[in-house]
C-alpha positions in Angstrom: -26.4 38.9 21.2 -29.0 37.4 23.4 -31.4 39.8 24.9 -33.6 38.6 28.0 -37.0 37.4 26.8 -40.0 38.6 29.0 -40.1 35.2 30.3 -36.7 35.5 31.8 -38.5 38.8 33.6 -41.1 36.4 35.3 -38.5 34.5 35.8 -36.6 36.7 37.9 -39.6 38.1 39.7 -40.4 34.3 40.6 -36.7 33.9 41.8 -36.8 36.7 44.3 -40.1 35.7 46.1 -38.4 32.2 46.5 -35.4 33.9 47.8 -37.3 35.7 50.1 -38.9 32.2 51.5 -35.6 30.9 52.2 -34.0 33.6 53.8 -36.8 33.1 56.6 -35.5 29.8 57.0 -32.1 31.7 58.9 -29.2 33.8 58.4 -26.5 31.1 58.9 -27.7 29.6 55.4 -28.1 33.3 53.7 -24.3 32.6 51.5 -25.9 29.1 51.1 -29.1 30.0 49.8 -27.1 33.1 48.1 -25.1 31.0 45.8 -28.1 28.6 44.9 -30.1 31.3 43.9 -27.5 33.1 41.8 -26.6 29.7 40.5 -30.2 29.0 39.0 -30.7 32.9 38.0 -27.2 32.5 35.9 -29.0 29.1 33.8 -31.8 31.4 32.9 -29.4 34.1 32.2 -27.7 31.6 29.6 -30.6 29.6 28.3 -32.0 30.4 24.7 -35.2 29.4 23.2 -34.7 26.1 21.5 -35.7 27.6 18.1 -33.2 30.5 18.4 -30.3 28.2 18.5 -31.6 25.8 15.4 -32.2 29.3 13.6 -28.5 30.9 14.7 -26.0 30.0 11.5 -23.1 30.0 14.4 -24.6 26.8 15.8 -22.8 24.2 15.8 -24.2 20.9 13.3 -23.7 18.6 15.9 -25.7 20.6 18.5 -28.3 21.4 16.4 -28.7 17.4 16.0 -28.6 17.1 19.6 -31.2 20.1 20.0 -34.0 18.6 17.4 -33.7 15.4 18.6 -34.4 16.8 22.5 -37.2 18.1 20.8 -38.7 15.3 20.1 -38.1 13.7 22.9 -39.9 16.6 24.6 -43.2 16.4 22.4 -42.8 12.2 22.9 -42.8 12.9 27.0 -46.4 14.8 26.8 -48.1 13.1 23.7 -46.8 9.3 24.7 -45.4 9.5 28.9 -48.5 12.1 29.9 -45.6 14.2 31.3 -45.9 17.9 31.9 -46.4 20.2 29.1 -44.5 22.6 29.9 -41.8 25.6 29.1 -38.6 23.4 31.1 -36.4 21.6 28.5 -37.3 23.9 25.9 -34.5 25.9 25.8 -30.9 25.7 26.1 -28.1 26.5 27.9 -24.1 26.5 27.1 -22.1 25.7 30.2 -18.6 26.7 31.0 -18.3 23.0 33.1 -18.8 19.6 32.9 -21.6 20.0 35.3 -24.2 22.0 36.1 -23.6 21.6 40.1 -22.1 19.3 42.7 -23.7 17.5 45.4 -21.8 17.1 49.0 -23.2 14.0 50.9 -21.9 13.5 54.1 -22.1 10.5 57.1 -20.1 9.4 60.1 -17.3 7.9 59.9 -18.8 4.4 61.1 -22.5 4.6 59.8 -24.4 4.8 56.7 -27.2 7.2 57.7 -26.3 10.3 55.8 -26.8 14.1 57.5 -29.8 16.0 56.4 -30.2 19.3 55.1 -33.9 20.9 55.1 -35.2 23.4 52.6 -38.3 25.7 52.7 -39.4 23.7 48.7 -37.5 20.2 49.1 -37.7 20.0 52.2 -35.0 17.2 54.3 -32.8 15.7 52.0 -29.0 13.8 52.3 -27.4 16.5 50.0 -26.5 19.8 49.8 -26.0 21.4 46.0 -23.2 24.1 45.0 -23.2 25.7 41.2 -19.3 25.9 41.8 -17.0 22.8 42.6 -14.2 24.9 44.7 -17.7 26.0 47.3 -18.8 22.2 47.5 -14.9 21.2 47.7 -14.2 23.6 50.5 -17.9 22.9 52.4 -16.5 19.3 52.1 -13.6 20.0 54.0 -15.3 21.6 56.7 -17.3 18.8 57.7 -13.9 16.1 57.2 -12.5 18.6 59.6 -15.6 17.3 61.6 -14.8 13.3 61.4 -17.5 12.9 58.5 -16.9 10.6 55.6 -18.0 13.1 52.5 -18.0 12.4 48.8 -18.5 15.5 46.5 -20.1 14.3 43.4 -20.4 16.1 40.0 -24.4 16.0 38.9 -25.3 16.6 35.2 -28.7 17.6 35.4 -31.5 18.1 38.2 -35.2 19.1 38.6 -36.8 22.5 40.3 -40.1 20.7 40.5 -42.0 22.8 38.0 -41.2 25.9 40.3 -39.2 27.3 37.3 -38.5 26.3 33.7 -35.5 23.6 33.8 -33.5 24.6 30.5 -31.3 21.5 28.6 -28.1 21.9 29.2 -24.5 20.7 27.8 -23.6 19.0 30.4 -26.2 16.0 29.5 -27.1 17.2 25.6 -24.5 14.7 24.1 -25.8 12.0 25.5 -26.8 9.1 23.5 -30.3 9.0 22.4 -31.8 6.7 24.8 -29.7 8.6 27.9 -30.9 12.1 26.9 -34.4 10.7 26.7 -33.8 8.6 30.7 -32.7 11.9 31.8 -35.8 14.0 30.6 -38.2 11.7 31.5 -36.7 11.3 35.0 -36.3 15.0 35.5 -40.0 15.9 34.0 -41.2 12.8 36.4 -40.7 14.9 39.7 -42.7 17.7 38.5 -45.9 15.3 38.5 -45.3 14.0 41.9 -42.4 15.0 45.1 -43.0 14.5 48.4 -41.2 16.5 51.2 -38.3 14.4 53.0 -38.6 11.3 51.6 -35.9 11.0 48.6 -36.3 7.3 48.3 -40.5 7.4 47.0 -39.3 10.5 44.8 -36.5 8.5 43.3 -37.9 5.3 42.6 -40.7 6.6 41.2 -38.8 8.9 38.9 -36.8 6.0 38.1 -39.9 3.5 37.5 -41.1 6.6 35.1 -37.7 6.8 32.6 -37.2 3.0 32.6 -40.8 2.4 31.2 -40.6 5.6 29.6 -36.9 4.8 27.7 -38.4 1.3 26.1 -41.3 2.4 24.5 -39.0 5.6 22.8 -37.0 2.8 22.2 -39.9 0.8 20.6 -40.7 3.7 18.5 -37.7 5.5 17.2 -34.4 3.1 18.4 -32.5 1.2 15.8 -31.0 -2.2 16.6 -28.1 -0.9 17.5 -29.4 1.4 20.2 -31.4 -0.7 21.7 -28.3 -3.3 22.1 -26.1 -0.7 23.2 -29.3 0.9 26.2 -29.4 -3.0 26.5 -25.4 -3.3 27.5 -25.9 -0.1 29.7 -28.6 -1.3 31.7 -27.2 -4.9 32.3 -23.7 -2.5 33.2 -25.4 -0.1 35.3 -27.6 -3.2 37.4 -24.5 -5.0 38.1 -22.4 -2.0 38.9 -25.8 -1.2 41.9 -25.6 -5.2 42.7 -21.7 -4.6 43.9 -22.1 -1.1 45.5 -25.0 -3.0 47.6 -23.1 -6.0 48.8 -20.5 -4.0 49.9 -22.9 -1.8 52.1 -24.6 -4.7 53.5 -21.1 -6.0 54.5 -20.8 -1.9 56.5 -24.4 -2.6 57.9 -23.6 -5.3 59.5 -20.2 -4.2 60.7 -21.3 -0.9 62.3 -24.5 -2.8 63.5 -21.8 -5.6 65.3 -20.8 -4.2 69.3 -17.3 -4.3 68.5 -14.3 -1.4 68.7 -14.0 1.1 66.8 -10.3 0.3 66.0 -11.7 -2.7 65.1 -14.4 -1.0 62.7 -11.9 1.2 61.2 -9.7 -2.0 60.0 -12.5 -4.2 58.8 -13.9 -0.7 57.2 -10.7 -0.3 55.0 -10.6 -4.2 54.3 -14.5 -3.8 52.8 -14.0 -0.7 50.6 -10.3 -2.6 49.4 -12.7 -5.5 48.1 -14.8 -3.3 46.5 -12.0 -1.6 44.6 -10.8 -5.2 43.9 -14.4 -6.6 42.7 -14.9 -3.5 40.4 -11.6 -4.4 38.6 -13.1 -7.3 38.1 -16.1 -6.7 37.0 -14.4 -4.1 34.2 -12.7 -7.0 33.1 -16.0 -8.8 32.6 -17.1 -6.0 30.8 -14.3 -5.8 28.5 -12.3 -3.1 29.8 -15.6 -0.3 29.7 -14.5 2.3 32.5 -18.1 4.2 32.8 -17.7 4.5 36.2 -14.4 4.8 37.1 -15.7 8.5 38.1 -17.2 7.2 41.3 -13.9 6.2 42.4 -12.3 9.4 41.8 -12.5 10.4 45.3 -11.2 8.1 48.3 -14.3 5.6 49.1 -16.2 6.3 52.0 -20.0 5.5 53.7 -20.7 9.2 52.2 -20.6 7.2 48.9 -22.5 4.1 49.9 -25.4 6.1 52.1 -27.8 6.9 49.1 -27.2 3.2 47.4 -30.7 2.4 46.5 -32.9 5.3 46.9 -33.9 5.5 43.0 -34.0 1.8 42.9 -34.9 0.1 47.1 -38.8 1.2 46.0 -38.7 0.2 41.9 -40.6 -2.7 42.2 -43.3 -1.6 44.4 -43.7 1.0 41.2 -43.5 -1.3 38.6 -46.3 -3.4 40.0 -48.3 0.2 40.3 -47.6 0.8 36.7 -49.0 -2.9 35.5 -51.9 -2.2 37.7 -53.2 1.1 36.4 -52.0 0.4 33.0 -51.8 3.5 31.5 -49.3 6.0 32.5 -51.9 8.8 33.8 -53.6 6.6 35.6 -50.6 5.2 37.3 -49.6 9.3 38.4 -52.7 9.8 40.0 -51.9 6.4 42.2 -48.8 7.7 42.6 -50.3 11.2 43.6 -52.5 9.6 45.9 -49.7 7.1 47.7 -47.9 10.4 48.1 -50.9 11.9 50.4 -50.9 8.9 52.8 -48.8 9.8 55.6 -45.3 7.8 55.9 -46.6 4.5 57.5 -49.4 3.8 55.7 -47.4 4.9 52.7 -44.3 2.5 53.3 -47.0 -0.1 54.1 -49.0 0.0 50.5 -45.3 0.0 49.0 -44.0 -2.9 50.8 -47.6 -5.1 50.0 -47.2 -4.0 46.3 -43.2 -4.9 46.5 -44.7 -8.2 47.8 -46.9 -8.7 45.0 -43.9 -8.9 43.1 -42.1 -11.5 45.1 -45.4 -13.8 45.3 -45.8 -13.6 41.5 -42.2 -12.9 40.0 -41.5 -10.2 37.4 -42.0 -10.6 33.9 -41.5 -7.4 31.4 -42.0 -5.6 34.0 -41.8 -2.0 32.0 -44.6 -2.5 29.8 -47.4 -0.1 30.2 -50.1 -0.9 27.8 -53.4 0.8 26.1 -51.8 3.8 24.5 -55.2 5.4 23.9 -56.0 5.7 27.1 -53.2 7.7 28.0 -55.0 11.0 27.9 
């Protein structure tokens, strides 16, 4: 029997003032903003100390693998990635579900510009989050009652932005070594720096932080075999973006065209037929591996297309940041201080660093150097 620690108190006290902000935001979003809140008060509510599940003789074996291995992954984000140190991913909670929410995106039906949802904390974003799958299912339906294309998509893991202590959790603890560290880092990565409204920055950088972040934990502690398999994932996962953004530049430039809708509708089938076709393909080249046969569980749609390269449209501008500054805290403060520019001047010192990148090519990129610099 679990009893809740006096953290879990604080917790709770934290959870109601930020409940309190978001009701001022307006009643019509009070079940919304209901549901989240319940939803992050129930993790809490199921999330044991690390230690406490290591030291519990009903613990599985294989979980307690999984549990001291994401505790060195944790110690390896502050002491090696200058990553917060903090109480999130120190403990752990046992789901009931394969995920810990799902995410309803939403467009037109002939454009790629998603709808936007604003928070009081996040602020706009192209998403909205539901801790059950039948709420997002049937908020889904709603808007394809509306004409929207919507895709409702299962999400393993996400970040409060240091707000409150982000527990591990079993939807992601069984990932392989090198995942469960990319998912960490990522996560931990939008507690150093978030801006308000622009998903894209947040993303890339996030993503710039568990790629360089993954290799040197793979330097360290991965076996030739990991690092072949992380390898094989990363070629999969970069060829698996490559096709999902030739297909939407092939809907850009149809829904950009002054033709008829009927039109649009027929050459919009045609495109996402292709990209069914082109994906069997590509599993063929892969021998067969089906890792993402989950995106297609759903009929395709621009909902599923609309956030293609948001964690990756800005990665080289931060890779060239990272080889700058050279040592990881250096390159957050950079980071920090791109994120106080306002959006022009902050879209123009990305696009001169991406730039910099395609005046002088890209060599090993991910390498971040002078390790005792770091704090």
């Amino acid at each position: 029997m679990h009893l809740p620690s006096r953290r879990t108190g604080i917790a709770g006290i934290r959870l109601a003032g930020w409940c309190g902000a978001l009701l001022l935001a307006g009643c019509a979003q009070l079940q919304y903003y209901v549901q989240a809140a319940q939803g992050q008060y129930a993790l809490w509510s199921d999330a044991r100390p690390i230690e406490d599940w290591l030291g519990d003789p009903a613990t599985d074996p294989q979980l307690k693998a999984r549990l001291e291995k994401a505790l060195l992954i944790r110690r390896f984000a502050v002491q090696e990635l200058g990553l917060p140190d903090n109480a999130s991913y120190r403990n752990y909670a046992a789901l009931s579900r394969p995920f810990v929410l799902w995410n309803v995106v939403a467009t037109p039906e002939l454009s790629l510009t998603p709808l936007q949802w604003c928070f009081p904390i996040a602020g706009c974003v192209s998403y909205r989050g539901y801790y059950s799958k039948d709420d997002a299912q049937d908020y889904a339906a709603g808007l394809r009652k509306q004409g929207h294309d919507v895709q409702v998509g299962g999400v393993p893991a996400y970040s409060t932005l240091g707000w409150f202590s982000d527990p591990l959790l079993s939807t992601f603890i069984h990932f392989s070594d090198a995942e469960l560290a990319r998912m960490v880092f990522h996560e931990l990565a939008h507690q150093v720096v978030y801006v308000p409204g622009d998903s894209t920055f947040n993303e890339s950088f996030a993503t710039a932080v568990e790629e360089a972040g993954v290799e040197r934990w793979l330097d360290l502690y991965g076996s030739a075999p990991m690092r072949l398999a992380y390898a094989q994932y990363t070629v999969r996962r970069q060829a698996f973006l490559d096709l999902l953004i030739r297909h939407r530049s092939m809907l850009e430039q149809l829904y950009a065209g002054k033709t008829s809708v009927r039109y649009q509708r027929a050459e919009k089938a045609r495109i996402f037929q292709h990209l069914q076709s082109d994906y069997q393909q590509l599993k063929i080249s892969w021998g067969g591996y089906a890792g993402y046969d989950r995106w297609f569980a759903e009929p395709l749609s621009n909902a599923h297309l609309s956030a293609v390269g948001t964690y990756h449209e800005l990665l080289p501008a931060f890779r060239t940041l990272m080889r700058q500054e050279r040592t990881f805290v250096r390159f957050y403060v950079a980071v920090q201080n791109l994120a106080l520019l306002d959006l022009p001047q902050r879209q123009q010192r990305l696009q001169q660093l991406s730039q910099t990148v395609m005046l002088h090519g890209e060599t090993n990129p991910q390498t971040v150097v002078v390790p005792e610099a770091w704090h």
